[in-house]
mmCIF entry with sequence, helices, sheets and N, C-alpha, C, O atoms, coordinates in Angstrom:
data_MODEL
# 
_entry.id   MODEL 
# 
_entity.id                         1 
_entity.type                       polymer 
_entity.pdbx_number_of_molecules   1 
# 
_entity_poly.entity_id                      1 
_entity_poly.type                           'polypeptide(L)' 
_entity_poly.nstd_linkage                   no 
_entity_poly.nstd_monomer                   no 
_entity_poly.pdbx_seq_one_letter_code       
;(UNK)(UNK)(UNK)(UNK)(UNK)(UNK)(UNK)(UNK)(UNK)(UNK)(UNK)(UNK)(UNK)(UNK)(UNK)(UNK)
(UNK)(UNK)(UNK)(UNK)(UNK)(UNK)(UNK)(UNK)(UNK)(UNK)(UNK)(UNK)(UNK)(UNK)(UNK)(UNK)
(UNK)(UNK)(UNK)(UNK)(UNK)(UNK)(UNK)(UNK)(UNK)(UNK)(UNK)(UNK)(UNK)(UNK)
;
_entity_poly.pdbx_seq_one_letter_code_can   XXXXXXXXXXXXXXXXXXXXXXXXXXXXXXXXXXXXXXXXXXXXXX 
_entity_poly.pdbx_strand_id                 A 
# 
loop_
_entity_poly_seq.entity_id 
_entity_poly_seq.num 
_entity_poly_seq.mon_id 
_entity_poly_seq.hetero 
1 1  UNK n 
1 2  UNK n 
1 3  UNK n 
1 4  UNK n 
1 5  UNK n 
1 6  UNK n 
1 7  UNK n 
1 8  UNK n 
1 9  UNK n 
1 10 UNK n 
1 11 UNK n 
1 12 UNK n 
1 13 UNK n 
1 14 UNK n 
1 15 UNK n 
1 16 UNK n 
1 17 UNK n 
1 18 UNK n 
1 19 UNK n 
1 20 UNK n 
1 21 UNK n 
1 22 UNK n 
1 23 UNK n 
1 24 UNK n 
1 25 UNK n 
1 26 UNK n 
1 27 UNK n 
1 28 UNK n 
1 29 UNK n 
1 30 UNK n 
1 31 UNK n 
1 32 UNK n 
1 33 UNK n 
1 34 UNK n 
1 35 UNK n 
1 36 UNK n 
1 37 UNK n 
1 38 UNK n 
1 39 UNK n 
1 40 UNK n 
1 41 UNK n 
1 42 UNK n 
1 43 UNK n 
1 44 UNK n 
1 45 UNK n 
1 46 UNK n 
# 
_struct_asym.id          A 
_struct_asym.entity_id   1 
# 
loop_
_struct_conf.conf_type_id 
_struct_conf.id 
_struct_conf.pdbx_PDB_helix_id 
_struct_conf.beg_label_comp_id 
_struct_conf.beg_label_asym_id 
_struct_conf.beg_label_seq_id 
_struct_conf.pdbx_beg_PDB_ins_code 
_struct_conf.end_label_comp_id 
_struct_conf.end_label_asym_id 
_struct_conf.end_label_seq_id 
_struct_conf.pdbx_end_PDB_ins_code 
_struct_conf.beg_auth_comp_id 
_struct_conf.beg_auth_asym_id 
_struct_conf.beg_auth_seq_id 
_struct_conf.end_auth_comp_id 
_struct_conf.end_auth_asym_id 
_struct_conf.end_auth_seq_id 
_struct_conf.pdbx_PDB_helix_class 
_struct_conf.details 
_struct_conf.pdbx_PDB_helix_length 
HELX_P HELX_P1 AA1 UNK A 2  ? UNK A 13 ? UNK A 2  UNK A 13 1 ? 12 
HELX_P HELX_P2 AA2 UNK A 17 ? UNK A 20 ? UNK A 17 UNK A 20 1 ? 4  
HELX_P HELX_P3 AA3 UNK A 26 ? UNK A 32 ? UNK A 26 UNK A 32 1 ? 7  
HELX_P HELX_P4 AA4 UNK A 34 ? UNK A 43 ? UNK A 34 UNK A 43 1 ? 10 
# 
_struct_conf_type.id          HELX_P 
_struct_conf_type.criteria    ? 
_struct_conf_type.reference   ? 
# 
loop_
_atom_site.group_PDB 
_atom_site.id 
_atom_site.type_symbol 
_atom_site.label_atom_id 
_atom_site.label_alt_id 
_atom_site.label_comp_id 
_atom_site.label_asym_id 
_atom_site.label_entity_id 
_atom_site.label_seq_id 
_atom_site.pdbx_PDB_ins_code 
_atom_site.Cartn_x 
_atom_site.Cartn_y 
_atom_site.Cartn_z 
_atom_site.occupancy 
_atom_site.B_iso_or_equiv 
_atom_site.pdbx_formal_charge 
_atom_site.auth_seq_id 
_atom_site.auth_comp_id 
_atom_site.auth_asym_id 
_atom_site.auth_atom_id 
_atom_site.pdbx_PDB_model_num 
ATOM 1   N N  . UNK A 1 1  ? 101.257 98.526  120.718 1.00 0.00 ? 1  UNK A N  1 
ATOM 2   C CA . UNK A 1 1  ? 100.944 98.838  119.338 1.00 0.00 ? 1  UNK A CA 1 
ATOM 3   C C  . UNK A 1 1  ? 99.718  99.748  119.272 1.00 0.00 ? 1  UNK A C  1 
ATOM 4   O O  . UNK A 1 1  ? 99.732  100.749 118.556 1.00 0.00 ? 1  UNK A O  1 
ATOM 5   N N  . UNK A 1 2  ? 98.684  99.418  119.993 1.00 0.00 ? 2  UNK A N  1 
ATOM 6   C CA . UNK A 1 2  ? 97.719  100.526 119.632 1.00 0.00 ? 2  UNK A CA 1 
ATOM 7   C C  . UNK A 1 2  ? 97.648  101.890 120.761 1.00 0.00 ? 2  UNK A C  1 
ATOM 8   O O  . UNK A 1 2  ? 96.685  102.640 120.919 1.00 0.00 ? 2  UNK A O  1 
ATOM 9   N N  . UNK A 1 3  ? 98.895  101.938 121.425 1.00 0.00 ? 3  UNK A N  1 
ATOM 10  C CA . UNK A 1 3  ? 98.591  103.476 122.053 1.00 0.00 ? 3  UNK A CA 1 
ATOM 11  C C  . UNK A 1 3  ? 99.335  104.317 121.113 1.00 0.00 ? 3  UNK A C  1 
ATOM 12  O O  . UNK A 1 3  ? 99.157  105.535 121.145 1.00 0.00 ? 3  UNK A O  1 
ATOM 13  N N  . UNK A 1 4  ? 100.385 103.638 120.039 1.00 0.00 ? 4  UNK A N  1 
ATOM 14  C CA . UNK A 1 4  ? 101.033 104.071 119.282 1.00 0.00 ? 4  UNK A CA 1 
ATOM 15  C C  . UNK A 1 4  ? 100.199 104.313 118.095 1.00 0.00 ? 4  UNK A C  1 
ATOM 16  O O  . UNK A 1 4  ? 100.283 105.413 117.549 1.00 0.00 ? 4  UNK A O  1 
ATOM 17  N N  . UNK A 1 5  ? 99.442  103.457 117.653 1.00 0.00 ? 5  UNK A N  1 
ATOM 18  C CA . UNK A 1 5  ? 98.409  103.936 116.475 1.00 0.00 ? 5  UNK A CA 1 
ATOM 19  C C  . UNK A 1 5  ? 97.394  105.163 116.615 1.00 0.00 ? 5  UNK A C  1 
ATOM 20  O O  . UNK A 1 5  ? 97.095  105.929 115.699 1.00 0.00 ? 5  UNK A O  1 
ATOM 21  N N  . UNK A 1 6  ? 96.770  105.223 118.340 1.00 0.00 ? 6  UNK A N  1 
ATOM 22  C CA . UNK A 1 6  ? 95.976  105.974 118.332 1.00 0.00 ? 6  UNK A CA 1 
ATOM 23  C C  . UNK A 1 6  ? 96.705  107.309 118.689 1.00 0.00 ? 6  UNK A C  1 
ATOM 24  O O  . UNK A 1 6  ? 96.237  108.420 118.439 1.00 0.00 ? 6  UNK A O  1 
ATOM 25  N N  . UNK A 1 7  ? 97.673  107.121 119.184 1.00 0.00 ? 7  UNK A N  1 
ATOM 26  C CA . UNK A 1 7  ? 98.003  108.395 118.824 1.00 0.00 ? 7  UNK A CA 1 
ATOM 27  C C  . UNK A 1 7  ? 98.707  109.297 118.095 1.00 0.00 ? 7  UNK A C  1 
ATOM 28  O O  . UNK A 1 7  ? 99.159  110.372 118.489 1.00 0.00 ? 7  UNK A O  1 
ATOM 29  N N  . UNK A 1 8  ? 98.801  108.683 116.725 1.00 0.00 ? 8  UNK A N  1 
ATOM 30  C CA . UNK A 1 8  ? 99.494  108.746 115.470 1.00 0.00 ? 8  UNK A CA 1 
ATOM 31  C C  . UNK A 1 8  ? 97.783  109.493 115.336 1.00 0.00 ? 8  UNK A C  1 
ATOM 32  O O  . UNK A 1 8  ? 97.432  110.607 115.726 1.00 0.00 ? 8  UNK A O  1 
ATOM 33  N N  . UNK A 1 9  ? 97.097  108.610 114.768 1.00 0.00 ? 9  UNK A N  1 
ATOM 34  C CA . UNK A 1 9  ? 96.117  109.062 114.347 1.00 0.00 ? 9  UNK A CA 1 
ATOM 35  C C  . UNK A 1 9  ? 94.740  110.304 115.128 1.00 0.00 ? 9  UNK A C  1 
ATOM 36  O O  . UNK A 1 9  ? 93.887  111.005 114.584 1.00 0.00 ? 9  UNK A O  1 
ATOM 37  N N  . UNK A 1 10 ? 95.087  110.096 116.498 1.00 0.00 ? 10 UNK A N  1 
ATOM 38  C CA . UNK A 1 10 ? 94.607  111.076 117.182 1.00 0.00 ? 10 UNK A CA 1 
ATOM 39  C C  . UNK A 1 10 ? 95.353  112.353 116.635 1.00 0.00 ? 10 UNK A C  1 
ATOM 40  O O  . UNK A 1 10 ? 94.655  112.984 115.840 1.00 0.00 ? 10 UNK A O  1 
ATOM 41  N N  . UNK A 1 11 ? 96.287  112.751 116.809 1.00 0.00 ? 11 UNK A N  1 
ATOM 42  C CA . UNK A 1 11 ? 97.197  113.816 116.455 1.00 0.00 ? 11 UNK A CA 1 
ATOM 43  C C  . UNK A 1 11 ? 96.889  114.667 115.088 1.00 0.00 ? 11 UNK A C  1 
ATOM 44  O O  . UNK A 1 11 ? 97.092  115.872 114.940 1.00 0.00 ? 11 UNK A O  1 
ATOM 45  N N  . UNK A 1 12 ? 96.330  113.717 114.086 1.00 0.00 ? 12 UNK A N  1 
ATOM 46  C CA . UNK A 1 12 ? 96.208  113.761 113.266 1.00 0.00 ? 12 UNK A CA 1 
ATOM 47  C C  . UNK A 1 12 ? 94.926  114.272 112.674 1.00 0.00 ? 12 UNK A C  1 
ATOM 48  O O  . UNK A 1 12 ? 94.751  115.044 111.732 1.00 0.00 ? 12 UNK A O  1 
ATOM 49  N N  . UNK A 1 13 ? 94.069  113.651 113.462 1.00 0.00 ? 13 UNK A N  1 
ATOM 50  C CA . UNK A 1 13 ? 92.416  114.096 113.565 1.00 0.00 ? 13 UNK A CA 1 
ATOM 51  C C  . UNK A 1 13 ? 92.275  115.207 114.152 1.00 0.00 ? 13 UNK A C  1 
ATOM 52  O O  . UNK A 1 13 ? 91.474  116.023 113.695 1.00 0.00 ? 13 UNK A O  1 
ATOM 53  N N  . UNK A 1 14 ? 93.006  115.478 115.271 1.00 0.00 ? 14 UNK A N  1 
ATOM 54  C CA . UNK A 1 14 ? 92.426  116.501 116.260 1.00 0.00 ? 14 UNK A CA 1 
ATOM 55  C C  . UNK A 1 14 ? 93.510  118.077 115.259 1.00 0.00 ? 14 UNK A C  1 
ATOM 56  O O  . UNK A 1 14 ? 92.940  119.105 114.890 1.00 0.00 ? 14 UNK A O  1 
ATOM 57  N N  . UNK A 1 15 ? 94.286  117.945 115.150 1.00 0.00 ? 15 UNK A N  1 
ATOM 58  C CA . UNK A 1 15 ? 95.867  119.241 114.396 1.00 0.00 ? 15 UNK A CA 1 
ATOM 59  C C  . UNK A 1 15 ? 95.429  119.255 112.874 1.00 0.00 ? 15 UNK A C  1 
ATOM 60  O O  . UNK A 1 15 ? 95.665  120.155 112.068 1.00 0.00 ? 15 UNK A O  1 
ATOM 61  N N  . UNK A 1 16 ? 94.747  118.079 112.645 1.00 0.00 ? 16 UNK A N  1 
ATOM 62  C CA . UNK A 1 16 ? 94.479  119.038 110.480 1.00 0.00 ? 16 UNK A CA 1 
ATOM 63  C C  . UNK A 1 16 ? 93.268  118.694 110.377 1.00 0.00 ? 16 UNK A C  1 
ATOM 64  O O  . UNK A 1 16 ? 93.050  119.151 109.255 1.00 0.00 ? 16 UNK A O  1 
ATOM 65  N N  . UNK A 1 17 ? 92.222  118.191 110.726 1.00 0.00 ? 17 UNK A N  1 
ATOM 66  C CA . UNK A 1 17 ? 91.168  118.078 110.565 1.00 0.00 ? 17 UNK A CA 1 
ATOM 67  C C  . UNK A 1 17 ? 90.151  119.019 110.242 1.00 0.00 ? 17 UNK A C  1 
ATOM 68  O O  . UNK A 1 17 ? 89.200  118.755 109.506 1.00 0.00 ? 17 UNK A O  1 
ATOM 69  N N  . UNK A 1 18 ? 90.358  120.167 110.816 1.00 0.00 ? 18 UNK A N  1 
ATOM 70  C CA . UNK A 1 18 ? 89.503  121.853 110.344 1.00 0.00 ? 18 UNK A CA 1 
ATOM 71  C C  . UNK A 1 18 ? 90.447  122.286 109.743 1.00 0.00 ? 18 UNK A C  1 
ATOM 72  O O  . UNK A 1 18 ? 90.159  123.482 109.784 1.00 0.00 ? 18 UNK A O  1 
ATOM 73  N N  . UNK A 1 19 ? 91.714  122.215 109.008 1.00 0.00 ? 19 UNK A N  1 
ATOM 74  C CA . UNK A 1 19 ? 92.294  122.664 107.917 1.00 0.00 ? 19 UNK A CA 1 
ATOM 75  C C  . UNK A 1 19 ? 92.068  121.743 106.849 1.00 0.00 ? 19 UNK A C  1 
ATOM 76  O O  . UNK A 1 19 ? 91.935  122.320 105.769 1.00 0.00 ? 19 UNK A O  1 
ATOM 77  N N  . UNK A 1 20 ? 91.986  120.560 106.801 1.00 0.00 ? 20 UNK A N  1 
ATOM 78  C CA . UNK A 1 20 ? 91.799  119.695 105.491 1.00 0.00 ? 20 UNK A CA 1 
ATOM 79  C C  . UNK A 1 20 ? 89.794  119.738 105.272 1.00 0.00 ? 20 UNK A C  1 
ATOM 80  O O  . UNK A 1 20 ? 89.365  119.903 104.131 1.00 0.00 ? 20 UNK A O  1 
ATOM 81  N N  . UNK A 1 21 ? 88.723  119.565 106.532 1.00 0.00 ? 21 UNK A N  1 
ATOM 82  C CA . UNK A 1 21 ? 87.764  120.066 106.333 1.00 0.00 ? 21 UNK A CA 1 
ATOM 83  C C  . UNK A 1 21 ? 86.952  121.166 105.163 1.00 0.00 ? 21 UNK A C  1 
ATOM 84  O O  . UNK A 1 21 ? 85.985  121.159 104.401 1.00 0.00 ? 21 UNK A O  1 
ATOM 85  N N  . UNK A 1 22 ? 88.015  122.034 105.585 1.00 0.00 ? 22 UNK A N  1 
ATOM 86  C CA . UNK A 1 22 ? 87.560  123.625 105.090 1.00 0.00 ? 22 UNK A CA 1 
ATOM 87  C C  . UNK A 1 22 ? 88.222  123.587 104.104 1.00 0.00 ? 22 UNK A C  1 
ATOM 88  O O  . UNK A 1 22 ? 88.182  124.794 103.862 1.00 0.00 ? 22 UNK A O  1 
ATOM 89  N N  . UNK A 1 23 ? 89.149  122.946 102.869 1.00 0.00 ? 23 UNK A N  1 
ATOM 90  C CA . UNK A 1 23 ? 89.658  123.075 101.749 1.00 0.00 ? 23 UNK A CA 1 
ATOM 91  C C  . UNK A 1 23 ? 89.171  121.383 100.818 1.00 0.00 ? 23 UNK A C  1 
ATOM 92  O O  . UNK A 1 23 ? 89.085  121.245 99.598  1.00 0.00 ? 23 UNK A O  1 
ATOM 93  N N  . UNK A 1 24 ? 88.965  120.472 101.729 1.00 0.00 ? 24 UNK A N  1 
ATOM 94  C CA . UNK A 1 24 ? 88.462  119.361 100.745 1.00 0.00 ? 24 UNK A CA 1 
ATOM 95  C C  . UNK A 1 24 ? 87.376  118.638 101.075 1.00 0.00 ? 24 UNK A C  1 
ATOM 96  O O  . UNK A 1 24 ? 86.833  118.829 102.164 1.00 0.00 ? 24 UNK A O  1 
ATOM 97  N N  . UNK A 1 25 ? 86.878  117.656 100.139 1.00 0.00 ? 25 UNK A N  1 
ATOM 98  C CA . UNK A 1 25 ? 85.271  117.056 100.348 1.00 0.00 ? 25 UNK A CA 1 
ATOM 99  C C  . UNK A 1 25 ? 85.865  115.911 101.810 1.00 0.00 ? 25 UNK A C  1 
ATOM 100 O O  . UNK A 1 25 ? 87.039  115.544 101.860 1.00 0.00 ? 25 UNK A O  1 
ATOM 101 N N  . UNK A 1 26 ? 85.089  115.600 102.608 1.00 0.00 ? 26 UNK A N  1 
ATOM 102 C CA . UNK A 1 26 ? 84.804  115.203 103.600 1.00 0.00 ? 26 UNK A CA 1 
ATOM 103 C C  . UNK A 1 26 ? 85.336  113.569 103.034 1.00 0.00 ? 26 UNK A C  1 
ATOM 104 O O  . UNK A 1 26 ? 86.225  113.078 103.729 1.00 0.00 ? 26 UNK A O  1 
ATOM 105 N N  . UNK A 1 27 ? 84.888  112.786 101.927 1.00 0.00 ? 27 UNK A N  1 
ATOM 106 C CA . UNK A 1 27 ? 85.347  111.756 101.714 1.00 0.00 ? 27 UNK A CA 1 
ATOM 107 C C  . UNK A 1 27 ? 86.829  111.435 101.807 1.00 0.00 ? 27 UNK A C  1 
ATOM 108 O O  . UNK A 1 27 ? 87.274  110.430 102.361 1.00 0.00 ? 27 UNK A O  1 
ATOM 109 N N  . UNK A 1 28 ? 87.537  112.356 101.231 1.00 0.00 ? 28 UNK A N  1 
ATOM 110 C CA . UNK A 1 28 ? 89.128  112.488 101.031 1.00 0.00 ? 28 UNK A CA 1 
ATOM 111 C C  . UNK A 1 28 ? 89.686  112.602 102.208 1.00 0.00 ? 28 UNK A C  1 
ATOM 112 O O  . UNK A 1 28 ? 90.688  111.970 102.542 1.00 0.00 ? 28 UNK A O  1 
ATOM 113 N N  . UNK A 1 29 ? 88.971  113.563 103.054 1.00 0.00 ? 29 UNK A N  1 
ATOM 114 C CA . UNK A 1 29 ? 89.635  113.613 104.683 1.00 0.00 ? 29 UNK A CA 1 
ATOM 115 C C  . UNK A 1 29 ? 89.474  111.958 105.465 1.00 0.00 ? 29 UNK A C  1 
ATOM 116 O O  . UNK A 1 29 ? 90.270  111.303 106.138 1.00 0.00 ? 29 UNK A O  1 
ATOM 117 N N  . UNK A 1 30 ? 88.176  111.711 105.042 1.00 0.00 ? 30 UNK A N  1 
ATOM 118 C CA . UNK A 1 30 ? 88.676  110.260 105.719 1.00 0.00 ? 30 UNK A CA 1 
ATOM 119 C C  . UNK A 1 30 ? 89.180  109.320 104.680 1.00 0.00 ? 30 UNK A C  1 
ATOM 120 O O  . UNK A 1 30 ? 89.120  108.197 105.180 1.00 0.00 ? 30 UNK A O  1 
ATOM 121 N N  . UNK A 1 31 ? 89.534  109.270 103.765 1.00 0.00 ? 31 UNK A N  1 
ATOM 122 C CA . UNK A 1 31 ? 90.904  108.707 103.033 1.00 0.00 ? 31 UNK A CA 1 
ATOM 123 C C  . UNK A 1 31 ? 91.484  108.614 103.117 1.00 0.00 ? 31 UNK A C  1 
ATOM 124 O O  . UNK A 1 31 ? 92.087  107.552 102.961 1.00 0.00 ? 31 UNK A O  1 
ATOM 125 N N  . UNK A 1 32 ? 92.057  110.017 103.580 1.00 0.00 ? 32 UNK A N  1 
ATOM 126 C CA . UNK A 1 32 ? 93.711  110.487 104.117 1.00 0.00 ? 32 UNK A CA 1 
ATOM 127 C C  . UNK A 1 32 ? 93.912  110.068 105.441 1.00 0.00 ? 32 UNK A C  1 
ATOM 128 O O  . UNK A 1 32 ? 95.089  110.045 105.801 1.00 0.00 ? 32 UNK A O  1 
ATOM 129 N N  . UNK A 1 33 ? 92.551  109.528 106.742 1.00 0.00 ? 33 UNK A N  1 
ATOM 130 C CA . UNK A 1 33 ? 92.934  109.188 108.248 1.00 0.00 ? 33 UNK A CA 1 
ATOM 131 C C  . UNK A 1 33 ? 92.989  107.939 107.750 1.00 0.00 ? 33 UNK A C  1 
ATOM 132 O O  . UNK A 1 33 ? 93.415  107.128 108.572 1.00 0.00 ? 33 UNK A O  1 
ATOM 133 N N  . UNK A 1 34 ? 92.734  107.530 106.780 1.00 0.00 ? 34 UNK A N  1 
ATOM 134 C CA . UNK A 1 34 ? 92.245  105.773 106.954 1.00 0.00 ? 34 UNK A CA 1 
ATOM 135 C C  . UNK A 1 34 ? 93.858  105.334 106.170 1.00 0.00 ? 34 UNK A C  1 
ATOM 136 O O  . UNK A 1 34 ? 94.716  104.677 106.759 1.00 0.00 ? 34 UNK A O  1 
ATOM 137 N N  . UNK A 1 35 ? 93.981  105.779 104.975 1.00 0.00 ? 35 UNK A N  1 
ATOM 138 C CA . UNK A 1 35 ? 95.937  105.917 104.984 1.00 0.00 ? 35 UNK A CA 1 
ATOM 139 C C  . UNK A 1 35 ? 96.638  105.852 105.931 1.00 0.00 ? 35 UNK A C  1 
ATOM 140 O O  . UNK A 1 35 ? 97.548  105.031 106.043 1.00 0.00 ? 35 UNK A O  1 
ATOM 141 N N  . UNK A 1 36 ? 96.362  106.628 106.698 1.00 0.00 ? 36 UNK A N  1 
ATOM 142 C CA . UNK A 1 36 ? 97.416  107.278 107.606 1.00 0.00 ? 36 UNK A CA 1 
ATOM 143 C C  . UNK A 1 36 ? 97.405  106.559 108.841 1.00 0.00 ? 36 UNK A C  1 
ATOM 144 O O  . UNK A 1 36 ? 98.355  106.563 109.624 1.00 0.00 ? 36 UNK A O  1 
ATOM 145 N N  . UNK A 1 37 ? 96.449  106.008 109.000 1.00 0.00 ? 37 UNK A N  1 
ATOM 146 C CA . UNK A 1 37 ? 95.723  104.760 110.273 1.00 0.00 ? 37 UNK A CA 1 
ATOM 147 C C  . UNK A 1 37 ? 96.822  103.551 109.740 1.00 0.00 ? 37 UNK A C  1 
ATOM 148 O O  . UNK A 1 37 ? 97.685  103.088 110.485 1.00 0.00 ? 37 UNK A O  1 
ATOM 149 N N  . UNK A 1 38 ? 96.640  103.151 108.396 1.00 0.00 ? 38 UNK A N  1 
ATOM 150 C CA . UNK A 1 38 ? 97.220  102.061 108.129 1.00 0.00 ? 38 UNK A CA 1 
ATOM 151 C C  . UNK A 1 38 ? 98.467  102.387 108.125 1.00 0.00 ? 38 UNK A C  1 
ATOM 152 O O  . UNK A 1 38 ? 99.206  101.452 108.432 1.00 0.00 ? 38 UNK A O  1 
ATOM 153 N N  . UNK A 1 39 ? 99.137  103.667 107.821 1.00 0.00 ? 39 UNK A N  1 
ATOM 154 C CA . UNK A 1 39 ? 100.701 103.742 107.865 1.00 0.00 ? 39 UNK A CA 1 
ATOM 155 C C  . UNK A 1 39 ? 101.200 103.667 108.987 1.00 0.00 ? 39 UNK A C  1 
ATOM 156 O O  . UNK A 1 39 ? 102.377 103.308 109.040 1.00 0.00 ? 39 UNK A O  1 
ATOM 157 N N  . UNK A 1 40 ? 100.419 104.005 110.360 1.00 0.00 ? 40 UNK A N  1 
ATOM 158 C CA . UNK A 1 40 ? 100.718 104.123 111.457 1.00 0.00 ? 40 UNK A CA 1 
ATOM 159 C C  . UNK A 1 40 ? 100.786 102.679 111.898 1.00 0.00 ? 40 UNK A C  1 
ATOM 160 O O  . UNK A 1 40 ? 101.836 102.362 112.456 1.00 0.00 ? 40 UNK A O  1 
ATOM 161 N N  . UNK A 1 41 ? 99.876  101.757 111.755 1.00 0.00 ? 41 UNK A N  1 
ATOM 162 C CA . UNK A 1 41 ? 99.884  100.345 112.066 1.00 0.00 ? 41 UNK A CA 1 
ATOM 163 C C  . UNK A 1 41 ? 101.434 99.992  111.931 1.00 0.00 ? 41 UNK A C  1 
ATOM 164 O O  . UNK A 1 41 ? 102.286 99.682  112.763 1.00 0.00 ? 41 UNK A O  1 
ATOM 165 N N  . UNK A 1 42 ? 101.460 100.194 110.278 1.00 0.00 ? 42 UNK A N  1 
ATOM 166 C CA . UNK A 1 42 ? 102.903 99.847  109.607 1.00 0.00 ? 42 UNK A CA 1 
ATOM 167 C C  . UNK A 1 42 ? 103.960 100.102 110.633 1.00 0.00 ? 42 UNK A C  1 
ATOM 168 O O  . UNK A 1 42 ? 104.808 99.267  110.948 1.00 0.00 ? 42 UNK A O  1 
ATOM 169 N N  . UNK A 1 43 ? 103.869 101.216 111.098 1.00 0.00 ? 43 UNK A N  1 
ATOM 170 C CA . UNK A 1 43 ? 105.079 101.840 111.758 1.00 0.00 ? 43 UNK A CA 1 
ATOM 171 C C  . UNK A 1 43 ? 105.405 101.631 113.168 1.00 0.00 ? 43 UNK A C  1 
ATOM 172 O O  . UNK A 1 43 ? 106.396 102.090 113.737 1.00 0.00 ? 43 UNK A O  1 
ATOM 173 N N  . UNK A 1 44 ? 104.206 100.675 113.849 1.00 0.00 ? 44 UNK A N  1 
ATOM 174 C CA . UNK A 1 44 ? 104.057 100.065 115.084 1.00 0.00 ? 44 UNK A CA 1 
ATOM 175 C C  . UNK A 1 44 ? 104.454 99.119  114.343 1.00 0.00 ? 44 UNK A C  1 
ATOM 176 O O  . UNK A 1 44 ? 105.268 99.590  113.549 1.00 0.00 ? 44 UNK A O  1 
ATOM 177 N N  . UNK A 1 45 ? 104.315 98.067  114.187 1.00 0.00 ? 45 UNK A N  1 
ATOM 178 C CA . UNK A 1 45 ? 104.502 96.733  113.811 1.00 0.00 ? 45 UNK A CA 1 
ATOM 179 C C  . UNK A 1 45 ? 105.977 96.548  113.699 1.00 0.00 ? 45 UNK A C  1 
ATOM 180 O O  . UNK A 1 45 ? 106.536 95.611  114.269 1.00 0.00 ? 45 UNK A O  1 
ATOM 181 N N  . UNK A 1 46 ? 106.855 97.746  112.710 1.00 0.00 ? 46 UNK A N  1 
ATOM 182 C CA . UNK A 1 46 ? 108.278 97.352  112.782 1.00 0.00 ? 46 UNK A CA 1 
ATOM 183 C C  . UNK A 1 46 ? 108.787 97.625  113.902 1.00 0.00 ? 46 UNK A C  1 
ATOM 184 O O  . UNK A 1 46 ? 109.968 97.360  114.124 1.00 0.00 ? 46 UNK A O  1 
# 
């Protein structure tokens, strides 16, 4: 479960992170990993 989370969310950090950076406030970007952390859990778990 968590080589599958981290690298849901690695992928994710490292491929949009200086595109979502450079167009939105810094809070929202980690909004959107911390979502996306938990959707990934979700998606290990089933």
């Amino acid at each position: 479960m968590c080589l599958v989370v981290a690298n849901m969310i690695g992928a994710g950090v490292f491929t949009s992170s200086g595109f979502a950076l450079s167009d939105h406030p810094p809070w929202i970007v980690l909004l959107a990993w911390l979502v996306g952390g938990v959707l990934a859990t979700c998606g290990a778990l089933c």
